[in-house]
C-alpha positions as a Python dict, from the first residue, in 0.01 Angstrom:
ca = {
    (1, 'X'): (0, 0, 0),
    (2, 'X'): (-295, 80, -213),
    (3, 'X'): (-412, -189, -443),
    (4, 'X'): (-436, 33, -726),
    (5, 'X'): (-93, 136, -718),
    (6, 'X'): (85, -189, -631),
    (7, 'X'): (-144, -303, -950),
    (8, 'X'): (-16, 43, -1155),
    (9, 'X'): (345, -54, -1073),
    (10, 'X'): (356, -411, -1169),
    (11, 'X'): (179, -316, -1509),
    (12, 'X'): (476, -64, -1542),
    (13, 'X'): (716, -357, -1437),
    (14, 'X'): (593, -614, -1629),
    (15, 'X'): (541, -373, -1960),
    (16, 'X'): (965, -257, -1899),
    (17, 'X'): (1036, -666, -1927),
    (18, 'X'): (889, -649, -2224),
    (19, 'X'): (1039, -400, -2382),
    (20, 'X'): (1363, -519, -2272),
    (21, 'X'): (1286, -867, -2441),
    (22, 'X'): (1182, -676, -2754),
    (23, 'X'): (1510, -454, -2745),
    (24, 'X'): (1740, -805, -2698),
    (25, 'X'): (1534, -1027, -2967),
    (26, 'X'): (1576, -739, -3205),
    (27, 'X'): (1955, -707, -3140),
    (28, 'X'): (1981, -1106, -3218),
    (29, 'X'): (1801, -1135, -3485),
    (30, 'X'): (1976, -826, -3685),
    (31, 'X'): (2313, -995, -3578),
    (32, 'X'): (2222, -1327, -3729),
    (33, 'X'): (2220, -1507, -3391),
    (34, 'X'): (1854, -1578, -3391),
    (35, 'X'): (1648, -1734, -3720),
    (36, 'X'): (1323, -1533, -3765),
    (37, 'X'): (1183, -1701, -3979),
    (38, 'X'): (1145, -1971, -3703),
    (39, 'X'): (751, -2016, -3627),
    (40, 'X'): (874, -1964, -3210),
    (41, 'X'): (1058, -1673, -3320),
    (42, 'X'): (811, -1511, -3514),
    (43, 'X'): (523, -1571, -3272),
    (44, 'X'): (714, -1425, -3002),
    (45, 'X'): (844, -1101, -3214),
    (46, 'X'): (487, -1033, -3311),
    (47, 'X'): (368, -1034, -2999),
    (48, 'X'): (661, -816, -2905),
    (49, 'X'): (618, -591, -3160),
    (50, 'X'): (239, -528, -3150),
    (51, 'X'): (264, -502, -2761),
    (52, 'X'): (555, -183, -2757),
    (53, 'X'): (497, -44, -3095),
    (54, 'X'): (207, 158, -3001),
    (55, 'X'): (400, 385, -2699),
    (56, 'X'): (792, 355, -2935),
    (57, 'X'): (661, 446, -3263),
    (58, 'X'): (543, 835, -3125),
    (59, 'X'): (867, 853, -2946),
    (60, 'X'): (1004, 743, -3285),
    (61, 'X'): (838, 1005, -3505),
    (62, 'X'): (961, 1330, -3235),
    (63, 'X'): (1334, 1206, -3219),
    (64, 'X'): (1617, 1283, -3497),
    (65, 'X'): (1714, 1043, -3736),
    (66, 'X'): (2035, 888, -3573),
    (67, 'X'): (2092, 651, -3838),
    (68, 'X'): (2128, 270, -3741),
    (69, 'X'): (2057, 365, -3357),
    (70, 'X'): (1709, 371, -3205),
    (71, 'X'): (1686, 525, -2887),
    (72, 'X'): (1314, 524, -2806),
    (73, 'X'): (1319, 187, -2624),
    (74, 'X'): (1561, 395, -2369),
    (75, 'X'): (1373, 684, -2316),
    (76, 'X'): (1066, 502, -2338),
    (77, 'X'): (1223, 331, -2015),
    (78, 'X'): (1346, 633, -1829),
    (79, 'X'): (967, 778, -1877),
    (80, 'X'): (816, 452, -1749),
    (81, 'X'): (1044, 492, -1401),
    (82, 'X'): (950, 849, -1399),
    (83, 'X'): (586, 771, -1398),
    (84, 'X'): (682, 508, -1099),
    (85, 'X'): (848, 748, -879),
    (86, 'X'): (660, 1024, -960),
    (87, 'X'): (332, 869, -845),
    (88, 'X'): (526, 705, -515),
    (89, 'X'): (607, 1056, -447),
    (90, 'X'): (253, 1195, -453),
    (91, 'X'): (114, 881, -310),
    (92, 'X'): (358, 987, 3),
    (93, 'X'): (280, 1305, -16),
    (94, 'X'): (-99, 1290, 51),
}
């Protein structure tokens, strides 16, 4: 396998983890199960936020307002694994 896209694909992985984090910590803190104002919680949530905000908040702006439900972290996912198989299948294909 080519360097460059084993490296391409664990950036993808790695960034989906994330965002999956970010989705969970978000859920427990508006539920009251985690304390944000904890200096542990906080760090990590900033760090959470300022690494996915920059690819959610355009998919953010282009999707209806659906109320208390934010969808963007899911198809925010679903493009990330396109991107993945999409460049396995040209890789294979060349």
């Amino acid at each position: 396998m080519n360097p460059i896209v084993w490296l391409f694909e664990k950036v993808i992985e790695i960034y989906s983890f994330l965002l999956l984090v970010y989705v969970i910590l978000t859920v427990l803190i508006n539920f009251g199960i985690v304390n944000s104002r904890q200096p542990i919680v906080a760090a990590v949530g900033e760090f959470l936020y300022r690494i996915t905000e920059p690819l959610l908040a355009p998919i953010r702006r282009r999707l209806p307002n659906l109320g208390p439900i934010d969808i963007s972290p899911v198809i925010l996912l679903l493009g990330l694994q396109f991107l993945v198989v999409t460049e396995r299948y040209l890789i294979r294909s060349f």
